[in-house]
N, C-alpha and C positions, 0 to 999 in steps of 0.2 A: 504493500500500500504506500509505503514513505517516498521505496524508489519511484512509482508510476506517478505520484506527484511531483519527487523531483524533477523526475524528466521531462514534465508539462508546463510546471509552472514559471512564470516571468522570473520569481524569487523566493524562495525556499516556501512553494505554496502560495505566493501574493502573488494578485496581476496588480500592474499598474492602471490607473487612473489615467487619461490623458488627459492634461488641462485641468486639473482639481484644483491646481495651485497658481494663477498668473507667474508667468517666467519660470514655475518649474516643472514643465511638462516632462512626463516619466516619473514623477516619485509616486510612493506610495502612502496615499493621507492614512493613519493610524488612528486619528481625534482630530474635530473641528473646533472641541472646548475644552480647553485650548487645542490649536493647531499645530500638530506634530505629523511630520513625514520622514520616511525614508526614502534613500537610494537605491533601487536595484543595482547589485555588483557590475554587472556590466557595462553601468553607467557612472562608474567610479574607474575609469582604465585610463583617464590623464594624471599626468605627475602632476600638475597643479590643476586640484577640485572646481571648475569653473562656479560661478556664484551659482547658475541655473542650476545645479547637481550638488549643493550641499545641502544637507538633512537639513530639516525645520525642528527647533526644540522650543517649547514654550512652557511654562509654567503656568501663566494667567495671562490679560489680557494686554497686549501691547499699546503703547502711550498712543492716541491721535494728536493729529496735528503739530509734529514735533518742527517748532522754528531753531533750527543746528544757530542761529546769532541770540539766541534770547539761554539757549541751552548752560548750565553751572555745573561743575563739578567742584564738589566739595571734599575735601580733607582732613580729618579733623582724629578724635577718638581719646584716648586715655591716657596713650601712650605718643600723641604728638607733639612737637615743642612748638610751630607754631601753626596752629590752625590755619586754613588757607582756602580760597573759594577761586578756580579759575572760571575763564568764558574759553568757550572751544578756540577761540582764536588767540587767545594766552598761551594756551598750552602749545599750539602749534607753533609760535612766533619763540616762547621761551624756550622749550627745552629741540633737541636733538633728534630729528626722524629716522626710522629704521625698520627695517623688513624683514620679517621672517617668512617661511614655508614652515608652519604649527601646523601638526596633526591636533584631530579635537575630536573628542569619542563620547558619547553617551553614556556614563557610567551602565547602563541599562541596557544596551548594544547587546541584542543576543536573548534578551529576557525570554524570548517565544518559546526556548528551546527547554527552557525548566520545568520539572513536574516533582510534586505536583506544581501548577500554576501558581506562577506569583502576579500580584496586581500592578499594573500600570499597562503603559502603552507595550501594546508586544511587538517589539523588536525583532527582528530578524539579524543582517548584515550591517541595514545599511544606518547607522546613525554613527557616521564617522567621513573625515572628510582633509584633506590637509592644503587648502588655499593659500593664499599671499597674502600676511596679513603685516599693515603698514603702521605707525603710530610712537607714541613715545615711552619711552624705558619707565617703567613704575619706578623702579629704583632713584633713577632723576628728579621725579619728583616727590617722591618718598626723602631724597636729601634736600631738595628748598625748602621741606616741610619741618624738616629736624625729627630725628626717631630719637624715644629717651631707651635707656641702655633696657627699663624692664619691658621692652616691645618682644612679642611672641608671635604673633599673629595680622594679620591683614583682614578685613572682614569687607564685604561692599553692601551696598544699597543701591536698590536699580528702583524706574517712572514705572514699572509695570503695573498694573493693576490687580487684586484679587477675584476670581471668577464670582465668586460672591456680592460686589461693587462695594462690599465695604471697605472705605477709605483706612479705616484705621487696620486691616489684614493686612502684614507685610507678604508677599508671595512669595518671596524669596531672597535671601539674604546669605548667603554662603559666602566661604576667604580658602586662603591659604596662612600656612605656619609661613613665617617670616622670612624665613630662609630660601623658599619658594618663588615668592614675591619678590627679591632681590636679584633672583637669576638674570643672569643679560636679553634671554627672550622673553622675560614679562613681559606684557606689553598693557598701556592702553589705546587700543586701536581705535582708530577714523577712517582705514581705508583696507578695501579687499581687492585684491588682484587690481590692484591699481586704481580703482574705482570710491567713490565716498562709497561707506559702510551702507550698505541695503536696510529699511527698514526693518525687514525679516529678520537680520543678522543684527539689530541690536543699536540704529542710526541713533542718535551722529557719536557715540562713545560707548566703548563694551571692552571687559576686560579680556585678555585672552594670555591662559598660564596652558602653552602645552602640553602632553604627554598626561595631564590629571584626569579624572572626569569633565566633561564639558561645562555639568551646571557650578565650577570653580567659578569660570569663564563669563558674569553676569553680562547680561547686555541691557542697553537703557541707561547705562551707568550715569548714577547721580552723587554716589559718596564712597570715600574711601575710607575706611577706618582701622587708625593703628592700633593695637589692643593689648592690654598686656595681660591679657586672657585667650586661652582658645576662644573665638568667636561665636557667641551664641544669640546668631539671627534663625530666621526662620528655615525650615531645613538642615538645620546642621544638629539637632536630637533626631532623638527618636530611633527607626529606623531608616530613614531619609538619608543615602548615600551612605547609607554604614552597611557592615556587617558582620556578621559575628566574630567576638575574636578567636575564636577556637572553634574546630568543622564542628555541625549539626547533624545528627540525620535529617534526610529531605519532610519538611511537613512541624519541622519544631517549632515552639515559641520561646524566643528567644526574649528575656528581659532585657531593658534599654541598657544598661549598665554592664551589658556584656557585649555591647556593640560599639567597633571602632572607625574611625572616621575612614572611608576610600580616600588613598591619596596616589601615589603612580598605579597607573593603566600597567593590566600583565599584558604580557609578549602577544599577538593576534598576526595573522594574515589573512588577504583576500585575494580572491580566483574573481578577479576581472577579464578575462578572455580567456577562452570563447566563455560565450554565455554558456547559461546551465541549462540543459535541452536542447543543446545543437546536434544536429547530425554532422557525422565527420566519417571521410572513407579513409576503410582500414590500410595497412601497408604504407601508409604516406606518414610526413613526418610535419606533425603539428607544431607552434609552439605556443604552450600556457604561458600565463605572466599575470602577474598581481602586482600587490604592494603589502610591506609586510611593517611592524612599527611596534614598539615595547617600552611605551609611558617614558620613564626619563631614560633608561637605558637604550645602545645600540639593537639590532638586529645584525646578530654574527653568522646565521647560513638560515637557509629556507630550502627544505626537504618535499619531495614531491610524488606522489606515488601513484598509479595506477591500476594497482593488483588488490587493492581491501588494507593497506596496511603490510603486507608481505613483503615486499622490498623495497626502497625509496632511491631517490637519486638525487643527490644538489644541484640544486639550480645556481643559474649565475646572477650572485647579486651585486646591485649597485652600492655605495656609498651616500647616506641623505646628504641634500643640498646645504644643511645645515643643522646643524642640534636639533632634536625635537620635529623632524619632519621624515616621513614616512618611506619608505625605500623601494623603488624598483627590483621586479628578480624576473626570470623566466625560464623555462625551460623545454625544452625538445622532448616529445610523446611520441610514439606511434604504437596504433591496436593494432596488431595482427588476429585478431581474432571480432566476426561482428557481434552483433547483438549489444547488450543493455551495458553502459562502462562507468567509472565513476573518478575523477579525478581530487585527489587528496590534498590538501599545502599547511602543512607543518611548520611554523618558524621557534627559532630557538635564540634568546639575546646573549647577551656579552655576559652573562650571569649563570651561563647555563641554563637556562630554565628553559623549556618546550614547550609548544599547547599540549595539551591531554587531546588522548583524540576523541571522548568524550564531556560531557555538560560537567564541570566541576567544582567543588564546593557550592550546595543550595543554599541558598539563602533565603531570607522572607522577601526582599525585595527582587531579587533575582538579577541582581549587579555580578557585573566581570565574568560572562562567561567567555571564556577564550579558548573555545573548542576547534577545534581544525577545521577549516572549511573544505565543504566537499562541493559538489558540482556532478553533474551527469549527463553523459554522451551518449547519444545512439550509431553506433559502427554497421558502415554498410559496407 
């Protein structure tokens, strides 16, 4: 039953929508309240994620009518020396612009594949993406602002709204530990792929910390706050981005106090071409390719299999363009044999560590599955 679906469907089981989303024709809507979609893999096969092809993640409801000159970002917190409020055109004028290629992942990437079922958007592949993202060094302005010595934490505040409309909900409010936030790719961005920041993606300012979970990453950005506490906005209890510290069996209840914060993304790869459900003739010599990418670590070799797991072969991989951006591989296939085929991609980082080639550690919310991705061929 799993294989006759994989080999039908657009994405592990999802078809796509055409046009559900202006400008992002091909994803797949998961929730219109809030509005989340994914990518189908095969539309994730450029090294740089074009805007029309990166996932949609929303928490509540995004600000209207946003004027980028009336726009403030603010600085402040417990641990700042001296509070500070810019205008977007401060920041761009005062400090130093800079560009990275950040991969950016959904803590939640993958969630479909858990059982029993966990709650949220179910996830497949595609809520993961790694664009050109333009703006200025947090750290930069984290030093205009003055950090006093007991800072730990960074915490933000974004315009977005509660699906509830009540004003006083905050929706969302997540950080990073300090040391995070100081990295040279922190960013707070105003431009994608060259482009001012899209609405979708968090206009005119959104923080982006690569390699973490996405929802670090706040968009809408309104406040920075230095803390000299772990940061406790909305979403960072509970089980909200956490999860257990120690494995569960699948289906437990885990008390809050045994659950830890997600912070680097484990090792993952994607089977971007061919699509999943092509037909391919046998004796000839294919080649797959992906991209493969492991939160703050490298990706040191990507394994590739066509027999179930039975043998593997390394692919050839590239070097990221830069820290925290996602890496090219590929490699050479042919089936001599037709019928039903299923192609494997294993990646392994600079730490050792591999996917599992199954769904591993459950959890309530059903964060970081980093199972190997498969795909299916019909051989003629």
């Amino acid at each position: 039953m799993f294989a006759a679906s994989l080999l039908s469907a657009g994405v592990n089981g999802q078809t796509a929508t055409p046009g559900a989303i202006p400008g992002k024709e091909g994803l797949v809507v998961l929730n219109d309240r809030p509005l989340n979609a994914e990518t189908p893999a095969h539309l994730l096969d450029d090294d740089t994620t074009p805007i029309s092809r990166l996932f949609v993640r929303n928490n509540g409801t995004p600000p209207l009518d946003v004027d980028p000159t009336a726009w403030r970002l603010s600085v402040g917190g417990e641990s700042c020396v001296r509070p500070t409020t810019f205008s977007l055109a401060e920041l761009k004028s005062r400090f130093p612009h800079v560009s990275y290629h950040l991969q950016m992942e959904c803590g939640g990437n993958g969630r479909a594949e858990f059982r029993p079922r966990a709650p949220g958007n179910q996830w497949t592949t595609g809520a993961v993406g790694c664009p050109r993202w333009t703006g200025v060094r947090v750290r930069d302005v984290l030093a205009f602002c003055g950090v006093k010595t007991d800072a730990v934490y960074l915490g933000y505040a974004s315009a977005d709204t509660h699906l509830s409309g009540d004003p006083e909900k905050r929706v969302i409010s997540r950080g990073v530990p300090l040391h995070k936030a100081l990295e040279e790719e922190s960013l707070i961005a105003f431009e994608l792929n060259g482009e001012p920041l899209p609405h979708l993606h968090g206009a005119p300012l959104r923080l982006v910390c690569g390699g973490w979970p996405g929802s670090v990453s706040g968009k809408w950005l309104t406040e920075l706050l230095i803390r000299d506490r772990v940061h406790d906005g909305a979403k960072m209890g509970g089980s909200s981005y956490r999860v257990p510290c120690a494995p569960v069996a699948p289906g437990t209840q885990v008390a809050d106090d045994h659950m830890c914060i997600i912070e680097s993304m484990p090792v993952k790869s994607l089977i971007t071409f061919p699509r999943s459900g092509v037909s391919l003739t046998g004796g000839t010599r294919h080649i797959v390719r992906g991209h493969a990418w492991a939160g703050d670590q490298n990706v040191s070799a990507v394994h590739v299999s066509t027999d179930y797991g039975a043998t593997w072969q390394q692919a050839e991989l590239a070097q990221p363009v830069n820290r925290l951006a996602w890496q090219r591989w590929q490699a050479p296939v042919v089936f001599t044999q037709r019928g039903y085929h299923e192609v494997w991609a294993r990646a392994t980082d600079t730490q050792g560590r591999s996917q599992p080639m199954l769904v591993p550690g459950w959890n309530p919310k059903g964060y970081l599955n980093n199972a190997a991705h498969r795909i299916a061929v019909a051989v003629a």
